[in-house]
py3Dmol code that shows the C-alpha trace and the ligand (Angstrom):
import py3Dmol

protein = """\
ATOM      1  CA  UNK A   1       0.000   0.000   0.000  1.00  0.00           C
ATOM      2  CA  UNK A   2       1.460   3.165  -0.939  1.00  0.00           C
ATOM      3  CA  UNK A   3       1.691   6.413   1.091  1.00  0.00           C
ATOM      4  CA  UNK A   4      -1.415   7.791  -0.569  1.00  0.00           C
ATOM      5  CA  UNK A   5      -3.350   4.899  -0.963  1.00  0.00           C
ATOM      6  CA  UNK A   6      -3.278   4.280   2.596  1.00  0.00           C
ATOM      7  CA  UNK A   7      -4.267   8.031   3.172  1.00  0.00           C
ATOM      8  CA  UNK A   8      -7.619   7.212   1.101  1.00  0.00           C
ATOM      9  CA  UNK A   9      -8.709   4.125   3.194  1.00  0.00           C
ATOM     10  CA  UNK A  10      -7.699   5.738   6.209  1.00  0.00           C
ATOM     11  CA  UNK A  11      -9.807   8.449   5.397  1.00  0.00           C
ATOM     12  CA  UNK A  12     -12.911   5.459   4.157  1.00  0.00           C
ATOM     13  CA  UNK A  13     -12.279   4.126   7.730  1.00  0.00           C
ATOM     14  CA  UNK A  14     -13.068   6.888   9.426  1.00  0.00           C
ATOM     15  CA  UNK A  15     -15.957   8.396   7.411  1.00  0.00           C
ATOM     16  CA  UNK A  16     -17.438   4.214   7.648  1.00  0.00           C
ATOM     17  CA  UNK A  17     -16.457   4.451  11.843  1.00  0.00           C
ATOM     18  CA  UNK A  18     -18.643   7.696  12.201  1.00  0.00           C
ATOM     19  CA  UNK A  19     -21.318   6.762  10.231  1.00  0.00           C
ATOM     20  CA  UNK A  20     -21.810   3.411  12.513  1.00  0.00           C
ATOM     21  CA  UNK A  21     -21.710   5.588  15.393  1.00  0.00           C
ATOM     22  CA  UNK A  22     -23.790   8.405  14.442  1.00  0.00           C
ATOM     23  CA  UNK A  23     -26.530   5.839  13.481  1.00  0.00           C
ATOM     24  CA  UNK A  24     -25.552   4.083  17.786  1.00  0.00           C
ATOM     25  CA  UNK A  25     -24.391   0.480  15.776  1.00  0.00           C
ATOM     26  CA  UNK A  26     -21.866   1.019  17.730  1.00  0.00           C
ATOM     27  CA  UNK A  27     -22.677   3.254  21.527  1.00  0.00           C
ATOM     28  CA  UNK A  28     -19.186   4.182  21.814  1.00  0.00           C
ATOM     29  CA  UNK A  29     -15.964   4.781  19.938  1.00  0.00           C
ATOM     30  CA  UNK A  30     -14.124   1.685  21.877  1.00  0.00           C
ATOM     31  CA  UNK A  31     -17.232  -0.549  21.198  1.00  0.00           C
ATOM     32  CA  UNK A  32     -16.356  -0.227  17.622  1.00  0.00           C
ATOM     33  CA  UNK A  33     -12.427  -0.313  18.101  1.00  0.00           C
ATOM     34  CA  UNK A  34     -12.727  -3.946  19.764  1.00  0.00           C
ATOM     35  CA  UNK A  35     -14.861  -5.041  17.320  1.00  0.00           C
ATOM     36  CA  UNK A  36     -12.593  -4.732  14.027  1.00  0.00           C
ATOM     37  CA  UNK A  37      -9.349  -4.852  15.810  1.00  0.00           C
ATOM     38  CA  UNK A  38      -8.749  -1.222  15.533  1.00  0.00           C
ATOM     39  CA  UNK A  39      -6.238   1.011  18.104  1.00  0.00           C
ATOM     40  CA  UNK A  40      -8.671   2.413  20.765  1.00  0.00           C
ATOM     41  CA  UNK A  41      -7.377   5.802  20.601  1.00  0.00           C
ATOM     42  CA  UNK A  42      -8.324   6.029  17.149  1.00  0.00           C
ATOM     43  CA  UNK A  43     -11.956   5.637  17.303  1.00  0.00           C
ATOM     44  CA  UNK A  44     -12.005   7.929  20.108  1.00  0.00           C
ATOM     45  CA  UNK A  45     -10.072  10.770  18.212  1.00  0.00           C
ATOM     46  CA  UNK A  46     -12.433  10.096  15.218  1.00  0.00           C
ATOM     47  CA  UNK A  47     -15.823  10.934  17.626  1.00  0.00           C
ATOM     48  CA  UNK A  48     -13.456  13.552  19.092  1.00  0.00           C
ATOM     49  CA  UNK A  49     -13.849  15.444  15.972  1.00  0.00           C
ATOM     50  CA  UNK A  50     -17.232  15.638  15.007  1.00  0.00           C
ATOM     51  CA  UNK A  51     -19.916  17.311  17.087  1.00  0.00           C
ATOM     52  CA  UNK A  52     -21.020  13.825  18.198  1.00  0.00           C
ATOM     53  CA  UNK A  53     -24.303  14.151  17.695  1.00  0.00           C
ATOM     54  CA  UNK A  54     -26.338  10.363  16.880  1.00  0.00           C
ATOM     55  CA  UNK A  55     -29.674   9.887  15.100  1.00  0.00           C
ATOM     56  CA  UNK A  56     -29.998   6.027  16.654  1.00  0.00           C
ATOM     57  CA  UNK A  57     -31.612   3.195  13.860  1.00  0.00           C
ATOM     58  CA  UNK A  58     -34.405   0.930  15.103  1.00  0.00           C
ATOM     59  CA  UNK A  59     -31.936  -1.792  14.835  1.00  0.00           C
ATOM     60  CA  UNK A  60     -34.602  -4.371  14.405  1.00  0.00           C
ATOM     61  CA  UNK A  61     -35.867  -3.338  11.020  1.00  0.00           C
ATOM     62  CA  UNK A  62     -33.240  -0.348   9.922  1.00  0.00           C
ATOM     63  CA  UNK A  63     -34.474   0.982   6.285  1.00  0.00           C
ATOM     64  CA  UNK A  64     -33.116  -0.993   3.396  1.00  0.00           C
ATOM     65  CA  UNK A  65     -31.202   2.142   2.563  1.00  0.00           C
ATOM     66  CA  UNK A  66     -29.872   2.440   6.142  1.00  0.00           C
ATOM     67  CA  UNK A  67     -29.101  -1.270   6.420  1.00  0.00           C
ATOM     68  CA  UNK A  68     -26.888  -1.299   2.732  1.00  0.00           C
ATOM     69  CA  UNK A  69     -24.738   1.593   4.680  1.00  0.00           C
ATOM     70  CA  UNK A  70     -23.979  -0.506   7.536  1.00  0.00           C
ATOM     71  CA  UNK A  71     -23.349  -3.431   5.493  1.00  0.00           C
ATOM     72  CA  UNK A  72     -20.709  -1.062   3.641  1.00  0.00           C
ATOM     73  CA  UNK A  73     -19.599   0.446   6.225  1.00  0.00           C
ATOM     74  CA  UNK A  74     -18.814  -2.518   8.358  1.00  0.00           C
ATOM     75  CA  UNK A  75     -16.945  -4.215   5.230  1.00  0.00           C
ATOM     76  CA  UNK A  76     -14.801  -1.275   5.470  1.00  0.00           C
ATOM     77  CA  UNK A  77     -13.486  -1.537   8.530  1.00  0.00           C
ATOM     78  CA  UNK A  78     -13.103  -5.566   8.293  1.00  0.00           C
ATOM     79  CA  UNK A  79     -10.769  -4.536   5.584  1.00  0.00           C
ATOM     80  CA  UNK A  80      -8.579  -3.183   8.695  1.00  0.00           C
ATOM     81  CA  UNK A  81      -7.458  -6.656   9.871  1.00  0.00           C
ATOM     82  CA  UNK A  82      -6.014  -7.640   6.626  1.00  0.00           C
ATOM     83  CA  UNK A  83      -4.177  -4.414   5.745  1.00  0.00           C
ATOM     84  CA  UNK A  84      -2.714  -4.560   9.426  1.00  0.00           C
ATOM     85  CA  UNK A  85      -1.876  -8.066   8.773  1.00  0.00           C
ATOM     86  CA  UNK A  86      -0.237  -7.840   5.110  1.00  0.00           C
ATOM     87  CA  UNK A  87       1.741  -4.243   5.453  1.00  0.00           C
ATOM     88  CA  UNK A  88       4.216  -4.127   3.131  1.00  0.00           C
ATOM     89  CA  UNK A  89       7.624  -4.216   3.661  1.00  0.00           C
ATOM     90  CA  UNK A  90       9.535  -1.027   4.529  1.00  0.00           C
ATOM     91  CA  UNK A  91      12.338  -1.504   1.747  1.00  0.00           C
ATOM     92  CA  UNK A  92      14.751   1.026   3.159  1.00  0.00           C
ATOM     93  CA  UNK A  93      18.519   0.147   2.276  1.00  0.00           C
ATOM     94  CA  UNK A  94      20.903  -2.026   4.329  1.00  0.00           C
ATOM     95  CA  UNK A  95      24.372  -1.897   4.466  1.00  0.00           C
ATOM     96  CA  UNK A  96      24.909  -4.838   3.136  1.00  0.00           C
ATOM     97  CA  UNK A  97      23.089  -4.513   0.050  1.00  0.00           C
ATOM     98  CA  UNK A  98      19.870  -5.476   0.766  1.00  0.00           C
ATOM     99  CA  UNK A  99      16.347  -3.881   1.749  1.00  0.00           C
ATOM    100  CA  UNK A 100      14.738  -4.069   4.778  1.00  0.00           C
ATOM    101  CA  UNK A 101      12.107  -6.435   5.400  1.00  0.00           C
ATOM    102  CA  UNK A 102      10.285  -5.395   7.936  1.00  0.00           C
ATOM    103  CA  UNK A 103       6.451  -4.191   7.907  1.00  0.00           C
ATOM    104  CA  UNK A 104       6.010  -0.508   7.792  1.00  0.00           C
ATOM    105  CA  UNK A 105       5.092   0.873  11.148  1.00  0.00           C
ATOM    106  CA  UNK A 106       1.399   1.537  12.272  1.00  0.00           C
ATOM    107  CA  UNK A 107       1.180   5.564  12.921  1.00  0.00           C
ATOM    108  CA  UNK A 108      -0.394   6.730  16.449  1.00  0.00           C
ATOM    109  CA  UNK A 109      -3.662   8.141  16.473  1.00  0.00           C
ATOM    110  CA  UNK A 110      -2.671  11.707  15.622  1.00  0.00           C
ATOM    111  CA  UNK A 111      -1.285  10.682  12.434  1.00  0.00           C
ATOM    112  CA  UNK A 112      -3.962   8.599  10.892  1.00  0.00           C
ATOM    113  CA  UNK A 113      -4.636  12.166   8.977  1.00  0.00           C
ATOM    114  CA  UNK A 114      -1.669  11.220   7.081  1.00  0.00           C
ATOM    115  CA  UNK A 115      -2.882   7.343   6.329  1.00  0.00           C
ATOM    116  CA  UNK A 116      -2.452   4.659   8.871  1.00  0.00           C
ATOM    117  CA  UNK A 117       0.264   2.687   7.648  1.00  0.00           C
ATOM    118  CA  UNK A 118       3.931   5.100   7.480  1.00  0.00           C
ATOM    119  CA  UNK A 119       6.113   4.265   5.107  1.00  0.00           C
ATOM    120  CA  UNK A 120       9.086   2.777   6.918  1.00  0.00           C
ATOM    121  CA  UNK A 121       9.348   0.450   9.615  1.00  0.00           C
ATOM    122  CA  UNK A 122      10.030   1.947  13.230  1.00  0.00           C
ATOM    123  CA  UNK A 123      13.894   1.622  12.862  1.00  0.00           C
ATOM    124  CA  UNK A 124      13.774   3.720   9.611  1.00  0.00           C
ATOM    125  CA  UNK A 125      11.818   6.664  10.583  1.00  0.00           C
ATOM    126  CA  UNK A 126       8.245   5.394   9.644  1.00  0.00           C
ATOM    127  CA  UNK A 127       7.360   7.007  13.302  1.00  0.00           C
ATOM    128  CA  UNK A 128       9.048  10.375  12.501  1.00  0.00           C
ATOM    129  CA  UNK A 129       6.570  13.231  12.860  1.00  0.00           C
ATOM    130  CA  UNK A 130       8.178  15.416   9.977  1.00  0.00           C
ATOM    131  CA  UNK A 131       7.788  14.183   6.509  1.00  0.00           C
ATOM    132  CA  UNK A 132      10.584  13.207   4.050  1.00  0.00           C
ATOM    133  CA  UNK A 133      10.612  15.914   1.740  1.00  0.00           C
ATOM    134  CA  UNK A 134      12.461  13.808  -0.777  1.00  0.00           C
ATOM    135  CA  UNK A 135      13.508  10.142  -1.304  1.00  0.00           C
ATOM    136  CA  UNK A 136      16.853   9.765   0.078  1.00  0.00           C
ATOM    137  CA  UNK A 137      19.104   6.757   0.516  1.00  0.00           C
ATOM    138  CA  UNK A 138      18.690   5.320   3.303  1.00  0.00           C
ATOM    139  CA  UNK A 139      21.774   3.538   5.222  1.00  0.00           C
ATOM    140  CA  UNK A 140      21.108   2.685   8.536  1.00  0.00           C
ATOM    141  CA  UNK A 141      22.328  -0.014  11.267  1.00  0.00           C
TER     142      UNK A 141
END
"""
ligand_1 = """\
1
ZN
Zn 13.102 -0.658 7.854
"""
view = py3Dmol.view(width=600, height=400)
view.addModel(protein, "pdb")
view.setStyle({"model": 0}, {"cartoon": {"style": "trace"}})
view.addModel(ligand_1, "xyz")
view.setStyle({"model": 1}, {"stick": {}})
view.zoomTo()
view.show()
């Protein structure tokens, strides 16, 4: 997943996690974070965000217009398990040649405005808070 492809489903995470929670799928931001595997800070800095207010479904017989949005939404965020599961590797440059294999790092909460997944791995600066202007070699360890 690129940078800016994981900036898009970031961004179709969220807008699917508020829309369950506006309609009270889900009563609470950490309700839906347990339930597709997501951080629980991020569904809380989601709600956070908006001015929280719900318009709650009859959940026994939602409209078939309201009950196609929660089937999207919620196929969404299942998507989150496999993209945590199948990052891609970071790639940076080794000194001895090769690339680094390990999965690009998971961004705190505070990022996710920048796409979920970073670009490196911890070691190589897929944590940093500044963005890399340009690609630049990167020889590490
Ligand atoms: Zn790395």
């Amino acid at each position: 997943m690129k940078p800016e492809e994981s900036k898009i489903f970031t961004a179709s995470l969220e807008k699917a996690a508020i829309a369950l929670l506006r309609l009270e799928v889900f009563r609470k931001p950490d309700d839906l974070a347990r339930r597709f595997g997501l951080p629980l800070p991020v569904p809380r800095h989601w709600w956070r965000n908006t001015d929280q207010k719900t318009t709650p479904i009859d959940t026994i017989s939602p409209t078939p217009k309201q009950a196609k949005m929660i089937r999207r939404a919620t196929q969404i965020l299942e998507g989150w398990e496999k993209i945590k599961r199948y990052r891609p590797d970071c790639g940076a440059s080794l000194n001895n040649g090769k690339r680094c294999k390990n999965s690009v790092a998971i961004r705190p909460p505070e990022g996710w405005d920048r796409g979920c997944l970073a670009d490196r791995c911890r070691i190589h600066g897929g944590l940093a808070r500044t963005i890399r202007r340009k690609k630049t070699t990167d020889v590490d360890e």
